[in-house]
Short mmCIF file of the C-alpha atoms (twelve columns), coordinates in Angstrom:
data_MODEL
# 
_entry.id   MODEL 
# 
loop_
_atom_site.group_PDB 
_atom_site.id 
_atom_site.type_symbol 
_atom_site.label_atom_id 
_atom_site.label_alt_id 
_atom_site.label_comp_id 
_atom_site.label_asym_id 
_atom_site.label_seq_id 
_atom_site.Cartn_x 
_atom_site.Cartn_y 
_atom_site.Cartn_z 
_atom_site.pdbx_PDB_model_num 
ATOM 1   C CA . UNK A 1   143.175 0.784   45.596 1 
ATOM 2   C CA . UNK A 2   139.944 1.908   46.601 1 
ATOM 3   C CA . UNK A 3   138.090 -0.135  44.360 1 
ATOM 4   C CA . UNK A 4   138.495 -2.849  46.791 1 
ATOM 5   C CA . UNK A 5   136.923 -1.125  49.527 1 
ATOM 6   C CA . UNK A 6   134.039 0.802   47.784 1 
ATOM 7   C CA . UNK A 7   132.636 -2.582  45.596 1 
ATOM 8   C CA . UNK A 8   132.181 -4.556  48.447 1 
ATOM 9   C CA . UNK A 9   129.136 -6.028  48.990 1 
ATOM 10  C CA . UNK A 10  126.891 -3.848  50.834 1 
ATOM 11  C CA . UNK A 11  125.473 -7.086  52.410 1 
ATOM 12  C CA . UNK A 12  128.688 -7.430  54.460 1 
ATOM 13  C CA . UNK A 13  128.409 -4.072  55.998 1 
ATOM 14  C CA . UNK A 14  125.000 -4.757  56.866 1 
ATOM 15  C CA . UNK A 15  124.584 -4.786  60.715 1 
ATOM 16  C CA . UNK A 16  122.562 -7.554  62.127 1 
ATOM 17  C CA . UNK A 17  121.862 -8.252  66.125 1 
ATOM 18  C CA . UNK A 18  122.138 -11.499 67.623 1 
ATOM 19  C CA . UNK A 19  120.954 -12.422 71.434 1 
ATOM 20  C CA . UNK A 20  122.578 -15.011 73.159 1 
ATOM 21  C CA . UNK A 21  123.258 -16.066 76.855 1 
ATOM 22  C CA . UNK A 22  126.277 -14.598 78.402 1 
ATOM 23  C CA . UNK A 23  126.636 -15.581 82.267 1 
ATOM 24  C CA . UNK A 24  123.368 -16.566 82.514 1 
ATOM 25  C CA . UNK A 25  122.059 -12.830 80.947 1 
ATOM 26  C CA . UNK A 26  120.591 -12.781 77.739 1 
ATOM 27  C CA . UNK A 27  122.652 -10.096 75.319 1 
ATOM 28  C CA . UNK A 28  121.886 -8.780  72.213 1 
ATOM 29  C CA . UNK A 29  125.088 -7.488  69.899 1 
ATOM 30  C CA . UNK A 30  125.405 -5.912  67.116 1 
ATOM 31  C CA . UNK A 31  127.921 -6.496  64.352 1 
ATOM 32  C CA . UNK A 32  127.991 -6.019  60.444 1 
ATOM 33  C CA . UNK A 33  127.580 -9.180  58.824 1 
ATOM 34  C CA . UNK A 34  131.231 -9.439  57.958 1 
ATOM 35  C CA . UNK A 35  132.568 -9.857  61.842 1 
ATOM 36  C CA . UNK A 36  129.447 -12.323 61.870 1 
ATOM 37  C CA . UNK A 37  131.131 -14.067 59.284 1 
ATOM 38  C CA . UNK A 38  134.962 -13.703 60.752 1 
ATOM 39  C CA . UNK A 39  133.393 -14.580 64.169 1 
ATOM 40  C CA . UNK A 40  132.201 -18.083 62.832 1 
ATOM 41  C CA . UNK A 41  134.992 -18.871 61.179 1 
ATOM 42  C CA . UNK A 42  137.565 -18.865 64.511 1 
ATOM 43  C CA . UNK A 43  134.646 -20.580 66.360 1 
ATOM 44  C CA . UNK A 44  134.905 -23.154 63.473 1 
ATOM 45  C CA . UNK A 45  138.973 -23.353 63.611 1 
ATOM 46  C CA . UNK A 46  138.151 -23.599 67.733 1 
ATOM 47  C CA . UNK A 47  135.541 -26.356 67.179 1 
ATOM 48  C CA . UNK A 48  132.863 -24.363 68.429 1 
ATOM 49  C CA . UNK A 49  129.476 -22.392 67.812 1 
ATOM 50  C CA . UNK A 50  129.639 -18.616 67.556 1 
ATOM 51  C CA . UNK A 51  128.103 -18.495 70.064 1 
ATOM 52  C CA . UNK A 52  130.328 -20.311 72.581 1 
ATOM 53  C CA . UNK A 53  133.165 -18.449 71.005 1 
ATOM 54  C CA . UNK A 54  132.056 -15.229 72.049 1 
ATOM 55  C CA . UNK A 55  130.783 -16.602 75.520 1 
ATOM 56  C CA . UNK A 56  134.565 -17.857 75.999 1 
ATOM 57  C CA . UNK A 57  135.712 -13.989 74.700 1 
ATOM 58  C CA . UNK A 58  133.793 -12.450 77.061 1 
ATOM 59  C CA . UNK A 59  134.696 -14.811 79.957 1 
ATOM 60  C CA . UNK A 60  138.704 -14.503 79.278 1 
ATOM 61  C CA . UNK A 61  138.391 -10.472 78.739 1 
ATOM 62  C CA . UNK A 62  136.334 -10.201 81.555 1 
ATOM 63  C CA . UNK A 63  138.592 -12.678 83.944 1 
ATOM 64  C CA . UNK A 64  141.885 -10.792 82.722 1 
ATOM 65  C CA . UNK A 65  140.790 -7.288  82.524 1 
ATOM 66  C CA . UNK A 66  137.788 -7.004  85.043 1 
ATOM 67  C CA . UNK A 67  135.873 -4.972  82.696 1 
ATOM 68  C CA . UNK A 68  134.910 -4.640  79.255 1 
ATOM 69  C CA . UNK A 69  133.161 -1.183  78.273 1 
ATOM 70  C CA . UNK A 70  132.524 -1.908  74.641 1 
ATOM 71  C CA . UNK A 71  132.317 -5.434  73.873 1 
ATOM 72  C CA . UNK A 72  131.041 -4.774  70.033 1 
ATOM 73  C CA . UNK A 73  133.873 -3.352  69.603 1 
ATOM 74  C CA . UNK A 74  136.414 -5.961  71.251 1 
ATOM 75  C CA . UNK A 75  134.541 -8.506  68.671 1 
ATOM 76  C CA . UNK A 76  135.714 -6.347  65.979 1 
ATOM 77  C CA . UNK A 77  139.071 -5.897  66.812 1 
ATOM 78  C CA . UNK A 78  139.407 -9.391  68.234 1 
ATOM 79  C CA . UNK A 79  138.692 -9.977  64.178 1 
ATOM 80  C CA . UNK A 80  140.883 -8.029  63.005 1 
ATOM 81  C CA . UNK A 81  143.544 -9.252  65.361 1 
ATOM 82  C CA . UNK A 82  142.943 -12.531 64.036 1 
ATOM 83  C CA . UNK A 83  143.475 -11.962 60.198 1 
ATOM 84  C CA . UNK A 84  146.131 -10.229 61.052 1 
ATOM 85  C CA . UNK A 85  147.433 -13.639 62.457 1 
ATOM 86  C CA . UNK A 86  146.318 -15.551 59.412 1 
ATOM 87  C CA . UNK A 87  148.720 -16.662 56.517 1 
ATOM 88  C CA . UNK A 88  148.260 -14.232 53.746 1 
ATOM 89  C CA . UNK A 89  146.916 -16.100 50.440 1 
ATOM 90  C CA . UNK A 90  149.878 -15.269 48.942 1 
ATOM 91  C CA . UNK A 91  151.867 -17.731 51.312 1 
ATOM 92  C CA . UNK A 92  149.310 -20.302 51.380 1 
ATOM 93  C CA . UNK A 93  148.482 -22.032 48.078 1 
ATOM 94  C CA . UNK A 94  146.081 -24.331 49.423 1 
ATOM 95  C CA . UNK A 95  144.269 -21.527 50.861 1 
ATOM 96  C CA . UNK A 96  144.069 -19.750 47.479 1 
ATOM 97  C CA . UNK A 97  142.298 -22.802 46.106 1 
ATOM 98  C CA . UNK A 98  139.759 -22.764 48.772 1 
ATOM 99  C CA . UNK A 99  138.901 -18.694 48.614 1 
ATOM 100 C CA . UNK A 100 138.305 -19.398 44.812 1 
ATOM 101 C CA . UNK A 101 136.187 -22.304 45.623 1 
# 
């Protein structure tokens, strides 16, 4: 079992910082390349930029909870949260023919 996890690509647990524009403040976050990479994908199902997506995260967390003290971290669980919604590729053959490209 542990093969999967250790022969990963070290490139997606790379972190990398991005700055954008939240509320009209500039923010830098930092995520490893693979929440970059989850990240892009819902803003693609959404039909919007990654950046938009996270601008819209931050708005809805912020409007429903009044605070958010680790957003980083809400990214990575909002990821997580989502491929947890996802059909498996087991129940989705179309989806298997995609992942193998």
């Amino acid at each position: 079992m542990c093969e999967l996890y250790v022969k990963a690509d070290p490139i997606l647990y790379e972190s990398r910082a991005r700055s954008l524009r939240i509320r009209g403040v500039v923010t830098t976050l930092r995520l490893e390349n693979q929440f970059w990479d989850i990240l892009r994908e819902i803003a693609e199902v959404d039909g919007m930029t990654t950046n938009q997506l996270i601008t819209k995260l931050y708005d809805e967390v912020m409007d429903y909870r009044g605070e958010v003290v680790n957003f980083a971290s809400f990214l990575r669980v909002s990821c997580t949260r989502y491929l947890s919604q996802r059909p498996s590729v087991a129940q989705s053959p179309a989806r298997l023919s995609v992942l193998r490209g």
